[in-house]
C-alpha positions in Angstrom: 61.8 130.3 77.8 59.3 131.7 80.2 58.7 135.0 80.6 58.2 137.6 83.8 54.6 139.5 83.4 55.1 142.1 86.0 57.1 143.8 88.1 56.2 141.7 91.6 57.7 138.8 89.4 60.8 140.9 88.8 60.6 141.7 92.9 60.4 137.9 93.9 62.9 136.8 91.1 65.4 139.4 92.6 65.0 138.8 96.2 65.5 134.7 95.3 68.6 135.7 93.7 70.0 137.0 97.1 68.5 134.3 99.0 70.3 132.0 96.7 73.7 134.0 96.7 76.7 133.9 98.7 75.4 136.1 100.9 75.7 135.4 105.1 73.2 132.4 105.6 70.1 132.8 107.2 69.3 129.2 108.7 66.5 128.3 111.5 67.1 128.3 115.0 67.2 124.8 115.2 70.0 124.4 113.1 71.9 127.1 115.1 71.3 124.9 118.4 72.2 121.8 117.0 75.5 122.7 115.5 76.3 124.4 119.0 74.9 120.7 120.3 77.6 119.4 118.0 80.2 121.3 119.4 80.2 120.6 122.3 79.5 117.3 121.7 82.6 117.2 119.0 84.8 119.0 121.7 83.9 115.9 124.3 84.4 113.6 121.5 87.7 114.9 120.2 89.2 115.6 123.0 89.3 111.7 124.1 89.8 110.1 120.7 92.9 112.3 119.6 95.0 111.3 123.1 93.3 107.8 123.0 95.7 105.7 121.4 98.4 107.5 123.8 96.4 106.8 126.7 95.8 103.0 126.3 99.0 102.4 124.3 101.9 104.8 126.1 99.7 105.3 129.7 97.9 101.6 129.9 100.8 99.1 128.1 97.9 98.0 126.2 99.2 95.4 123.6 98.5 95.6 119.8 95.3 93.4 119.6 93.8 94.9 122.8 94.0 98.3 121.0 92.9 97.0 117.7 90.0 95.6 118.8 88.9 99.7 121.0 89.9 101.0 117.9 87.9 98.9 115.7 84.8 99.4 118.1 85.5 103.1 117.8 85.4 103.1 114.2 82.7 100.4 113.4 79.9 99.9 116.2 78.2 103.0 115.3 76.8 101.1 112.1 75.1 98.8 114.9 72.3 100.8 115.9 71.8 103.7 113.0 69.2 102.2 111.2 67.1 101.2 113.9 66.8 104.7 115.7 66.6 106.0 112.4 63.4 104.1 111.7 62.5 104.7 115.4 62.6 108.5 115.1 60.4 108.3 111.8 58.3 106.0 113.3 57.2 108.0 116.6 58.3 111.0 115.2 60.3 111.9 117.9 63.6 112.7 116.4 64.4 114.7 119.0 63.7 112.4 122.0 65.7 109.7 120.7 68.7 111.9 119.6 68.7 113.0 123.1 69.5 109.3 124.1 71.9 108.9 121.9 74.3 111.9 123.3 73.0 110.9 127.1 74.3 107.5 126.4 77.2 109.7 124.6 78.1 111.8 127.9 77.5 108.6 130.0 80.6 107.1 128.6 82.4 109.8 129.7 81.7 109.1 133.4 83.0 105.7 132.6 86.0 106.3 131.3 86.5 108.0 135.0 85.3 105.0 137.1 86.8 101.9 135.0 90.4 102.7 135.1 93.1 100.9 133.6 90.8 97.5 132.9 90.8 97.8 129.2 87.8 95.3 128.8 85.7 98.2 130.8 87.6 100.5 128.4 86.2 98.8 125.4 83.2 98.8 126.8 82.7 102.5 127.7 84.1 103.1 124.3 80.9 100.8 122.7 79.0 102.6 124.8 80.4 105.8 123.1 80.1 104.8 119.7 76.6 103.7 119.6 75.1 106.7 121.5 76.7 108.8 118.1 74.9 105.6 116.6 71.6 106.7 117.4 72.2 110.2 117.6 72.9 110.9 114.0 70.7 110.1 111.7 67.6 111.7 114.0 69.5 115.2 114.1 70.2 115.0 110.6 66.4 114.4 110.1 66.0 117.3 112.4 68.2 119.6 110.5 66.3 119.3 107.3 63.0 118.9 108.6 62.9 122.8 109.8 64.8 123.7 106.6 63.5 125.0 103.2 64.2 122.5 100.3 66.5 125.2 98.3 68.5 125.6 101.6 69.3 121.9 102.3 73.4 122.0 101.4 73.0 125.6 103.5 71.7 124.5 106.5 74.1 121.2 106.7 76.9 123.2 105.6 76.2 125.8 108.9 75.6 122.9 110.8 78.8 121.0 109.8 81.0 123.9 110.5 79.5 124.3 114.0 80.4 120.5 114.2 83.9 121.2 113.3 84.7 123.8 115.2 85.0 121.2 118.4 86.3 118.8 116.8 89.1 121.3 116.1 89.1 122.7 119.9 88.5 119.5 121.1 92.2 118.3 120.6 93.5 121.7 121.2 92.0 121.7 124.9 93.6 118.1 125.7 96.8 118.7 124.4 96.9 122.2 126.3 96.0 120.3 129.6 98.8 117.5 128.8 101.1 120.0 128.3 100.3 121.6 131.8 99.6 118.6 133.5 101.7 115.7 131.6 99.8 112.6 132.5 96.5 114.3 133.5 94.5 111.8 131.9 91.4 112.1 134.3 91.6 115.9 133.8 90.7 115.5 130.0 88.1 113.1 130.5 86.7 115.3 133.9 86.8 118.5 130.9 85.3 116.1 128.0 82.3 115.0 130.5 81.5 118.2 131.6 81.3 119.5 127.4 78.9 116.6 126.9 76.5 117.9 129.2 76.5 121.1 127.9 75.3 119.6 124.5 73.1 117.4 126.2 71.6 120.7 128.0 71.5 122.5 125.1 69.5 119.8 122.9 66.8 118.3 125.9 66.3 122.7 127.2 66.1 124.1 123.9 65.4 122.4 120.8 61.8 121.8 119.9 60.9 118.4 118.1 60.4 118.9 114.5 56.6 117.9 113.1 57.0 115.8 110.1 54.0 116.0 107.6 52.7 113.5 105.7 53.1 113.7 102.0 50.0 113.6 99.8 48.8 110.7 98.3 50.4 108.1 100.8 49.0 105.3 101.9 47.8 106.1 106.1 50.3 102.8 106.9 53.4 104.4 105.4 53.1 107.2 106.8 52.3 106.4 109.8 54.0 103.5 110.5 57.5 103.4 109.3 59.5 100.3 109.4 62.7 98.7 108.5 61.2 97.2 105.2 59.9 100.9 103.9 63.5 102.1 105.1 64.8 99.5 102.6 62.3 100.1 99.9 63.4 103.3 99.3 67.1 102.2 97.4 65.0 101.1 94.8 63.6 104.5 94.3 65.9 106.1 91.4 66.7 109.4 92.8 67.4 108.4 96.2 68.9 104.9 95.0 71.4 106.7 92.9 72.4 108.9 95.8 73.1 105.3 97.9 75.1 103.7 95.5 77.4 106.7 95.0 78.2 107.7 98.3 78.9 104.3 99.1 81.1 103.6 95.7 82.6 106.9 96.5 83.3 105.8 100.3 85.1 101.9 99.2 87.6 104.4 96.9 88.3 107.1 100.2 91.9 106.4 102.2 90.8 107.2 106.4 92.5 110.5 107.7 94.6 108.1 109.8 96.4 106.3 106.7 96.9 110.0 105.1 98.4 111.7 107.8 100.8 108.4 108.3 101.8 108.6 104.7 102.5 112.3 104.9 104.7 112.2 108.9 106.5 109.2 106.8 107.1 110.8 103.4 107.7 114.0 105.5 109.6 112.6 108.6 108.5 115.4 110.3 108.0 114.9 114.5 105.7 112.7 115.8 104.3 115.3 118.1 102.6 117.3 115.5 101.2 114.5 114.4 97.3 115.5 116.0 97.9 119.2 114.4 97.1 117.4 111.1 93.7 116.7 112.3 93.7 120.2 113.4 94.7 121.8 110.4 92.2 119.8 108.3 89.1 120.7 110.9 90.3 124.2 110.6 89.6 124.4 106.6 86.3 122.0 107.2 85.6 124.4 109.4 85.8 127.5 107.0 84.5 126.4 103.8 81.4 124.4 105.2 78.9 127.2 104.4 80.2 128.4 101.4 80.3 124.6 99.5 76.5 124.5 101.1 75.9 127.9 99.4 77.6 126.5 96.5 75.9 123.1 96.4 71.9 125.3 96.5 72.9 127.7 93.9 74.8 125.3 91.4 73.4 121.7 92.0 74.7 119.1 95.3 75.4 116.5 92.9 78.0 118.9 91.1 79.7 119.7 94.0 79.5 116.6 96.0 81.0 114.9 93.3 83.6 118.1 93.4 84.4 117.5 96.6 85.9 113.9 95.6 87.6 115.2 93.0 89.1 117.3 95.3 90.1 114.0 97.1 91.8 112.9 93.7 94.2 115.7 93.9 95.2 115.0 97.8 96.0 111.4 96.5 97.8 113.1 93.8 99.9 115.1 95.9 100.6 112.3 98.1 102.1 111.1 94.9 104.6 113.7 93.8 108.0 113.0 93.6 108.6 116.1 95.9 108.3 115.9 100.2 108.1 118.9 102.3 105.9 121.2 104.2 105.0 122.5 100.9 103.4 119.1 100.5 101.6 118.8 103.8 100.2 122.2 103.6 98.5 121.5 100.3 97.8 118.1 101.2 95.8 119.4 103.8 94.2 122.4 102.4 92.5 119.8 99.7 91.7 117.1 102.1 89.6 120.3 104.4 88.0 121.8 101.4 87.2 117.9 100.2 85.4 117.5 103.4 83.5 120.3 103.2 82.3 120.1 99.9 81.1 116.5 100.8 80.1 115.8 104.6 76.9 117.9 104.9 76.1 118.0 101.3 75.2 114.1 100.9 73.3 115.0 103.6 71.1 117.1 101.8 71.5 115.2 98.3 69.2 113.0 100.7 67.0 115.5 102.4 66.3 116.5 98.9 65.0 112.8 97.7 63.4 111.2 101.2 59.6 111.9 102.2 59.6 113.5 105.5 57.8 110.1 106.5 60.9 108.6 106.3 63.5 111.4 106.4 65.6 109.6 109.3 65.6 106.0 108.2 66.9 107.1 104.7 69.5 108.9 106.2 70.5 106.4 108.7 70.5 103.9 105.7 72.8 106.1 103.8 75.1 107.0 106.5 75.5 102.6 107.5 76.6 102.2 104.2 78.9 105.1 104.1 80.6 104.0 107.4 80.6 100.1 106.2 82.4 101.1 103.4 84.8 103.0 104.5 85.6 100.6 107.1 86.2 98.1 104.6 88.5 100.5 102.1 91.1 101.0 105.7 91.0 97.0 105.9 92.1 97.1 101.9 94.7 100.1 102.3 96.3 97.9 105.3 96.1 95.1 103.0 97.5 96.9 100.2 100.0 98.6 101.9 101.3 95.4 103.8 101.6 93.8 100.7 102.3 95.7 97.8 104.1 98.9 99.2 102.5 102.5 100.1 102.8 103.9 96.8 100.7 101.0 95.1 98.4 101.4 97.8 97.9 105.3 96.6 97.9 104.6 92.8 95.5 101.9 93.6 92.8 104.1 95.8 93.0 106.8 92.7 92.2 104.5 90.2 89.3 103.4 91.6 88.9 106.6 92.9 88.7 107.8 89.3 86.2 105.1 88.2 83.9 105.9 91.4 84.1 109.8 90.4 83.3 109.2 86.6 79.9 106.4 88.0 78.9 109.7 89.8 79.0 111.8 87.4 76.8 109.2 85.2 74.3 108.7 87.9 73.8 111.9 89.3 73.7 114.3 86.0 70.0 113.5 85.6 69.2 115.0 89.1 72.3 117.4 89.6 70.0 121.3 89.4 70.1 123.7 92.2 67.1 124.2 94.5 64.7 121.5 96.4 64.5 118.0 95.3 66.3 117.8 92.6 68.9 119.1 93.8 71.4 116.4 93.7 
C-alpha cells in the first residue's frame, strides 16, 4: 500500500477526489462547441429522418423497394467513407478541416432535398449525400473531443458531448411535428428549418473551434507518426488493449435489436396509436439526454469497461421486458427508461474506452475503425431480426437477441476485466 508523506499529498489527493466525483463537469471549450455543433446538426438531422418514411411513403407513393433501398443508404453508407477521413484527419492532422466537410456536405443535402422534389432517385441521392458527410464527420470530431481532453476525463467529456448531441435529436422531431401539425403537408417548411440548423452548426464548427495539435508519442518511429495510413489504422486490432475493445463493441453490436424493431414490437404488443409512434424516439433521447454525463462521470471514477458493459446489461433487461407476459404503458415506460439509460451508459463511453488505448498519432483512424464495425454489425443484426422475425415469430426473435446478448455480455466481461480501472488508459 503506498503511503502519503505530507500534507500537499493529502491537498492533491483531495482535490482529485472532487475532480473525479459527481460533481458538475468541467470539460474544455472545444467540447462545449462541438456538442452545440451536434445539436444543431442532430436537430437538422432529426427533423428529416423522423417524418422521412411519411414523406416518401404517405406524401411521394414511393413503393416498398424504392424506400428500402433510401432507408438502407440512410442506415449503411456512412460505413463507406469513415475510415478513410479517419486516416485523413490523423494523417494531416487536420481533424477539424475535414470534419467541417463532412457537415458542409451534411447541410448541402439539405438544399437538395428542396430542389429534387418528388424524383426519388435524386432523393436517394441527396440522402447518400447525407449519410456520408456524418461519414466523415464522425470519427475526426470524436478525435477532436479527446484530443483536448485529460485522459481521466475521457467518459466525461463524451458523456457532455453526447448529451449536447441528444438534445437535437430530441428537438429535432419535436420541431417537425409542431410545423406538420400547423402546416399539415409543409414538407419544404421542415426541410427550409433543417437547412437553416445545419448552418448554424456548420458556423459554429468552421468560426469557432480551433484544430486540435496531436503530439507525437515517444519512442515512435518518425514514419508512424507522421504518416498515418490505412495499414497502421489496421495494425492497431492486433494491439491487446485496443483489439479487445474492437471485438466487443462489435460482438456487443451483432447481439443489439435497432430502435426501429423495439419500438415496432412495443406499438404491436401495446396497440397503442400510430401517431405516438416518433414520441418513442423522443422519450428515449430525453433519458440519453439526462444521464449522459453522469454514466461519463461514472465510467472515470469506476472503470469504462464496467459500465460500458453495464450499459448492455441494461439492454438485457429492455429485451426482458419486451418479454413479460404483461402489455401496457407500464411496459413502454420502463422499456424506455432502460433503452435511454442503455444508451447513455454506452454511446460516448466506447468512445473513450478508445481514446484511452489509441496514440494520438492515430486517435481518428482507431476510432473510425471502431465505429465501421459498430455500424456493420448492427446493420447486419436488423437483417437477422427481420429474418428471425419473418420466420420464426417476434417472440423467438427476442429470446434469440438475449441469448446471444447474454454470451456477448459474459465475452466482455472476460476481455475487458484486465483493463477495466478508472482514470487514463486503462480505463476500459
Amino acid at each position: 500500500m503506498y503511503q502519503i508523506e505530507n500534507s500537499g499529498q493529502v491537498l492533491r489527493a483531495r482535490q482529485e477526489g472532487r475532480r473525479r466525483g459527481l460533481s458538475w463537469p468541467r470539460v474544455s471549450q472545444t467540447v462545449l462547441l462541438l456538442g452545440l455543433t451536434s445539436m444543431f446538426t442532430d436537430i437538422s438531422a432529426e427533423m428529416v429522418s423522423t417524418i422521412l418514411p411519411m414523406y416518401l411513403v404517405l406524401s411521394l407513393q414511393l413503393s416498398p423497394l424504392a424506400f428500402g433501398v433510401i432507408d438502407g443508404l440512410y442506415l449503411g453508407a456512412a460505413a463507406i467513407v469513415r475510415l478513410i477521413s479517419g486516416v485523413l484527419a490523423d494523417r494531416s492532422h487536420r481533424h477539424k478541416h475535414v470534419a467541417v466537410a463532412g457537415y458542409a456536405l451534411s447541410a448541402l443535402s439539405r438544399l437538395g432535398m428542396l430542389v429534387v422534389g418528388g424524383v426519388w432517385t435524386l432523393l436517394a441521392t441527396v440522402v447518400l449525400v447525407d449519410r456520408l458527410g456524418k461519414g466523415i464527420r464522425t470519427a475526426p470530431r470524436d478525435a477532436m473531443i479527446s484530443l483536448t481532453t485529460e485522459p481521466g476525463r475521457l467518459g466525461t467529456a463524451f458523456g457532455v458531448h453526447r448529451a449536447m448531441d441528444t438534445a437535437g435529436a430530441m428537438i429535432g422531431p419535436l420541431l417537425a411535428f409542431l410545423i406538420l401539425a400547423v402546416a399539415p403537408g409543409a414538407y419544404d417548411a421542415i426541410f427550409l428549418v433543417s437547412l437553416c440548423a445545419a448552418i448554424v452548426g456548420l458556423a459554429i464548427l468552421g468560426l469557432f473551434v480551433e484544430n486540435p495539435r496531436a503530439r507525437p508519442p515517444a519512442g515512435s518511429a518518425p514514419e508512424e507518426t507522421s504518416r498515418p495510413s490505412m495499414r497502421l489504422a489496421l495494425a492497431r486490432a492486433r494491439d491487446a488493449r485496443f483489439g479487445a475493445v474492437l471485438v466487443v463493441g462489435t460482438v456487443l453490436s451483432l447481439a443489439t435489436m435497432s430502435d426501429g424493431f423495439l419500438y415496432l414490437t412495443l406499438q404491436r404488443q401495446v396497440s397503442f396509436n400510430a401517431g405516438f409512434f416518433p414520441l418513442l424516439y423522443v422519450a428515449t433521447a430525453v433519458i440519453f439526454m439526462l444521464l449522459a454525463i453522469p454514466m461519463g462521470q461514472l465510467a472515470d471514477r469506476f472503470g469504462r469497461g464496467r459500465v460500458f458493459v453495464g450499459g448492455y446489461v441494461l439492454l438485457l433487461a429492455v429485451y426482458g421486458v419486451l418479454l413479460a407476459p404483461w402489455h401496457g404503458a407500464v411496459q413502454v415506460g420502463l422499456a424506455l427508461l432502460l433503452l435511454g439509460a442503455s444508451y447513455a451508459a454506452t454511446d460516448g463511453v466506447l468512445m473513450a474506452l478508445a481514446g484511452g488505448v489509441l496514440p494520438e498519432h492515430l486517435r481518428a483512424s482507431g476510432m473510425a475503425l471502431l465505429t465501421t464495425l459498430t455500424n456493420v454489425a448492427r446493420l447486419l443484426s436488423s437483417i437477422l431480426f427481420g429474418m428471425l422475425w419473418t420466420w420464426q415469430g417476434l417472440t423467438v426473435a427476442i429470446w434469440i437477441f438475449a441469448g446471444l446478448l447474454l454470451l456477448a455480455v459474459v465475452l466482455a466481461l472476460r476481455l475487458l476485466h484486465p483493463t477495466a480501472q478508472p482514470g487514463g488508459a486503462n480505463a476500459a
